[in-house]
VEXDREN-2710 file (C-alpha; in Angstrom, 1 decimal):
% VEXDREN-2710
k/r/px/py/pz
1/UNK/111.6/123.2/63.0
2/UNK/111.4/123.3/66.9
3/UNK/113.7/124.9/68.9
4/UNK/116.8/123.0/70.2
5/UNK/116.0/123.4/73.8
6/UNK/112.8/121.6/73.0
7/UNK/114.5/119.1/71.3
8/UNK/117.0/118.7/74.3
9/UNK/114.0/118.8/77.1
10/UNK/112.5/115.6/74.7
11/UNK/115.3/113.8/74.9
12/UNK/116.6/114.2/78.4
13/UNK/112.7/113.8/79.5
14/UNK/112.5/110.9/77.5
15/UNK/115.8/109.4/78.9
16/UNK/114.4/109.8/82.4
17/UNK/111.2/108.5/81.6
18/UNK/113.2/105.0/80.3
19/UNK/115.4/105.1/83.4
20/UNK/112.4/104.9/85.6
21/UNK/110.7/102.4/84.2
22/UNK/114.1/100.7/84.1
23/UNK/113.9/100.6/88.0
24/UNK/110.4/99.4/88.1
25/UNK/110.6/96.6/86.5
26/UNK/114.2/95.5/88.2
27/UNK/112.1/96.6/91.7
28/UNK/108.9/95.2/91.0
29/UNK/109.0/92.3/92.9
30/UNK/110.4/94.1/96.2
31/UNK/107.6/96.5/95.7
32/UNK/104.8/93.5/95.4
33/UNK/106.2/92.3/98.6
34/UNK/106.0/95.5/100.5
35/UNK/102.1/95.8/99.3
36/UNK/101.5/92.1/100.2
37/UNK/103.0/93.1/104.0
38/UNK/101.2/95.9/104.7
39/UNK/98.1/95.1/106.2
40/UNK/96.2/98.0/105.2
41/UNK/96.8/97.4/101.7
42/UNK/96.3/93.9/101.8
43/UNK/93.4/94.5/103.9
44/UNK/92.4/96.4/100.5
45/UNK/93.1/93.7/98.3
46/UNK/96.2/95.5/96.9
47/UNK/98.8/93.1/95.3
48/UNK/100.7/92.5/91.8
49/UNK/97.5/93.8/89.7
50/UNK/97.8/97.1/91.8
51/UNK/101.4/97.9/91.7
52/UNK/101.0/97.2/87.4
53/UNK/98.3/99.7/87.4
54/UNK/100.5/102.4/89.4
55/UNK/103.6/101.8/87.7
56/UNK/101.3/102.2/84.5
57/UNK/99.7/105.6/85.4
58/UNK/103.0/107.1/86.8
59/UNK/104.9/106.4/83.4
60/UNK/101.6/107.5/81.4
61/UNK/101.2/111.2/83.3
62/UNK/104.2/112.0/82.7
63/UNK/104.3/110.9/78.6
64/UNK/101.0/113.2/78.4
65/UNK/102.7/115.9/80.1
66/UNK/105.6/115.7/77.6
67/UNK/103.5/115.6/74.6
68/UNK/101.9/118.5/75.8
69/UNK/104.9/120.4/76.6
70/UNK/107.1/118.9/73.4
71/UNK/104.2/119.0/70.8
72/UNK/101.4/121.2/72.1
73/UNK/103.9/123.7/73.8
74/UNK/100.5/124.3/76.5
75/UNK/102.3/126.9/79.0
76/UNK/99.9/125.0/81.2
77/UNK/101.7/121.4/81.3
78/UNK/104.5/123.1/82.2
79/UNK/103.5/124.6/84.9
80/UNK/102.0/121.7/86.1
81/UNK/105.7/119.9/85.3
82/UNK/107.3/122.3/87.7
83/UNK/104.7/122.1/90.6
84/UNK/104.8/118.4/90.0
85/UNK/108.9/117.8/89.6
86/UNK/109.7/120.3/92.7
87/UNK/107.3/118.7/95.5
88/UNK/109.6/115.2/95.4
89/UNK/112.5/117.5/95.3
90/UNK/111.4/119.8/98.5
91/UNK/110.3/116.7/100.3
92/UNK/113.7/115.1/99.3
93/UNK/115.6/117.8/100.9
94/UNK/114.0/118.4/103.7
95/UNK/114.1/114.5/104.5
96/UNK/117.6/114.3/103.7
97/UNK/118.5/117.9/105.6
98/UNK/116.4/116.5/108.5
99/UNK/118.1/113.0/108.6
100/UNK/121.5/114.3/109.0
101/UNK/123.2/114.0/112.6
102/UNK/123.5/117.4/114.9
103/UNK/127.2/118.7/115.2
104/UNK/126.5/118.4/118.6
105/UNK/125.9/115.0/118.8
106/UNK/128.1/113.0/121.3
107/UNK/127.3/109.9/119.9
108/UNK/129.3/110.4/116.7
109/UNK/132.3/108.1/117.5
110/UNK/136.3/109.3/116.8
111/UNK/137.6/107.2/114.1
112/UNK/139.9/104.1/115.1
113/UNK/143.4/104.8/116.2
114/UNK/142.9/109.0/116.2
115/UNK/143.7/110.6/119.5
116/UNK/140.3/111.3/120.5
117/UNK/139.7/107.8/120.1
118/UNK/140.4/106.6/124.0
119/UNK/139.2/109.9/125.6
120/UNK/135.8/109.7/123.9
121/UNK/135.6/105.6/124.2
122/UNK/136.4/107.0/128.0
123/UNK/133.5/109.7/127.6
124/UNK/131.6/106.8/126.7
125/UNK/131.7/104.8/129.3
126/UNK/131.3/107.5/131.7
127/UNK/128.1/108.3/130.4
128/UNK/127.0/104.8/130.2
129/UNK/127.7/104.3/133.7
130/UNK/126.0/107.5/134.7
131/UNK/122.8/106.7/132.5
132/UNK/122.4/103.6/133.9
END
């Protein structure tokens, strides 16, 4: 009998493991297109065959991983599933922490028909004219 957090880290990892392949296959074609375009893949030789065989290997590394964390219970597959899970995440977050706009930023506009909306339009202009 295994544990019931085993049993719930199987079926959640599962369930994420079907959602993802899910989304490749509905964005397979957008992907194939942005291999075709880029000339340094194409360049390579990269096209359909090439996003199959990555979409293949990133659904298969992570079934191995499971079977050895779910089955095997290898302290060492989990590890690696926590180096491997938190990268995306930390690179996520800093992308997404970096891509927000600066409190200071004077380009964010005042929304239609407040009352900062004429004296930053004004602002605006001002700047526009003293830019040019």
């Amino acid at each position: 009998m295994r544990p019931p957090s085993i049993v719930w880290f199987e079926r959640l990892f599962l369930l994420s493991l079907l959602i993802a392949s899910i989304a490749m296959v509905t964005s397979f074609d957008t992907l194939v297109a942005q291999v075709e375009a880029d000339p340094a893949l194409a360049g390579l030789g990269w096209g359909r065959g090439a996003v199959i065989a990555i979409s293949a290997i990133s659904l298969l590394l992570p079934l191995v991983l499971w079977y050895f964390i779910a089955r095997r219970a290898s302290a060492f597959a989990k590890w690696l599933l926590v180096v491997w899970g938190e990268t995306p995440a930390a690179i996520a977050n800093a992308v997404a922490v970096n891509a927000r706009p600066s409190i200071r930023d004077a380009r964010i506009l005042a929304r239609a028909g407040t009352p900062s909306k004429a004296p930053m339009d004004a602002k605006d202009g001002v700047t526009f004219i003293l830019r040019s």
